[in-house]
N, C-alpha and C positions, 0 to 999 in steps of 0.2 A: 445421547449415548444410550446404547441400548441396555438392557437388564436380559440376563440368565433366561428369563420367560419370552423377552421379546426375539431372543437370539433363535430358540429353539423355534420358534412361530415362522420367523423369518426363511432360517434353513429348510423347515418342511413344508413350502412351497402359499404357505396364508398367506397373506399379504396384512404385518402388522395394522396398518391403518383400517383395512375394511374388517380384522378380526371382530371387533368390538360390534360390529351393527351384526355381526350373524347371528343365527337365531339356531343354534347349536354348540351341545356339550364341545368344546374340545377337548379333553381328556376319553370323552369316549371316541372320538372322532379316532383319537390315535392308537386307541387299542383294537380297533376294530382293523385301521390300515394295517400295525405290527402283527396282532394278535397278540401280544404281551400283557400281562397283567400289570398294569403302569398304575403308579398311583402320583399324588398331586409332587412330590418330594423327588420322586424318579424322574418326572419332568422337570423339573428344576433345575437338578443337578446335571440333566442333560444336556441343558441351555448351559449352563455354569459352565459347563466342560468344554462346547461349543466357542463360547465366548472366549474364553479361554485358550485354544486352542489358534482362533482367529488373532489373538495378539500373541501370539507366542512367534507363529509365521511374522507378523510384522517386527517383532524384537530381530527375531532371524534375517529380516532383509535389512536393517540397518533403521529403522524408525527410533525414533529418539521422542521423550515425552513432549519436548517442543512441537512435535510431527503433527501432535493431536489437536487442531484446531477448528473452530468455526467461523464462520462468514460475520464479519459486523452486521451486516442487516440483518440476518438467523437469531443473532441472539438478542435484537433490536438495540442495535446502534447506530443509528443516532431511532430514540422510540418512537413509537407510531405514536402519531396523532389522535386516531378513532380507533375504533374496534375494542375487543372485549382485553385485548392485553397493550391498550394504548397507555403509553408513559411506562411499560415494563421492559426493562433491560436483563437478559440473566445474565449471572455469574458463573459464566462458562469455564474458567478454572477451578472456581469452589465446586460445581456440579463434578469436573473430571476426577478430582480429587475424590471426592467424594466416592464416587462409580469404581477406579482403582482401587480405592478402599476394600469397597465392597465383595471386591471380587478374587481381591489375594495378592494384588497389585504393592511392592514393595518401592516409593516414591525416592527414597535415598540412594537405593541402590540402581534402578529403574527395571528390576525385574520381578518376577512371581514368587512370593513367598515357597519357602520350599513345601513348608506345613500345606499350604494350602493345596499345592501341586498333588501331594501325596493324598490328601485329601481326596483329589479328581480322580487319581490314578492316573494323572499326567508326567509325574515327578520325573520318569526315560524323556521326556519331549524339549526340557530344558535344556 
């Protein structure tokens, strides 16, 4: 599940996985493309907002917290045998939980915290 940081990477065209091996600022990367004075907090929240935004549409088409799954072999089940994460299973609900949490995610109700909405300046999108 992705995080605020990796959402904003993803939508402006990096490719999260090969982010990590470049050999370049991204925060100047992005002020140079916007020309905007961005700092580490303004990208964040932009992701936030992003992510955000992306589960808002899914609430909207009918997704239901059950919706949000992964593959048994993704999250290794049944575990590998070898390799560096052999005999590791995660806990892909405790992870989901977790990430909702995080991000304003209200699990009783199955929507977005209003606070946090308002927070975004998303609070019209609900």
């Amino acid at each position: 599940i992705m995080s605020g940081w990796q959402h904003l990477m993803n939508t402006s065209g990096v490719c999260i996985f090969a982010a990590d091996g470049l050999n370049f600022r991204w925060i100047e990367l992005m002020r140079a493309i916007t020309g905007w004075d961005l700092n580490v907090e303004d990208l964040k929240q932009t992701g936030q907002r992003i992510g955000t935004m992306l589960h808002l549409f899914n609430l909207r088409e009918g997704f239901k917290l059950s919706d949000f799954t992964m593959p048994e072999r993704a999250r290794g089940n049944p575990p590998l045998t070898a390799g560096p994460t052999q005999g590791v299973t995660l806990d892909f609900e405790g992870l989901k939980h977790q990430y909702f949490e995080a991000m304003g995610f209200d699990f009783a109700s199955g929507r977005f915290r209003k606070d946090r909405l308002e927070e975004l300046g998303l609070q019209n999108l609900a």
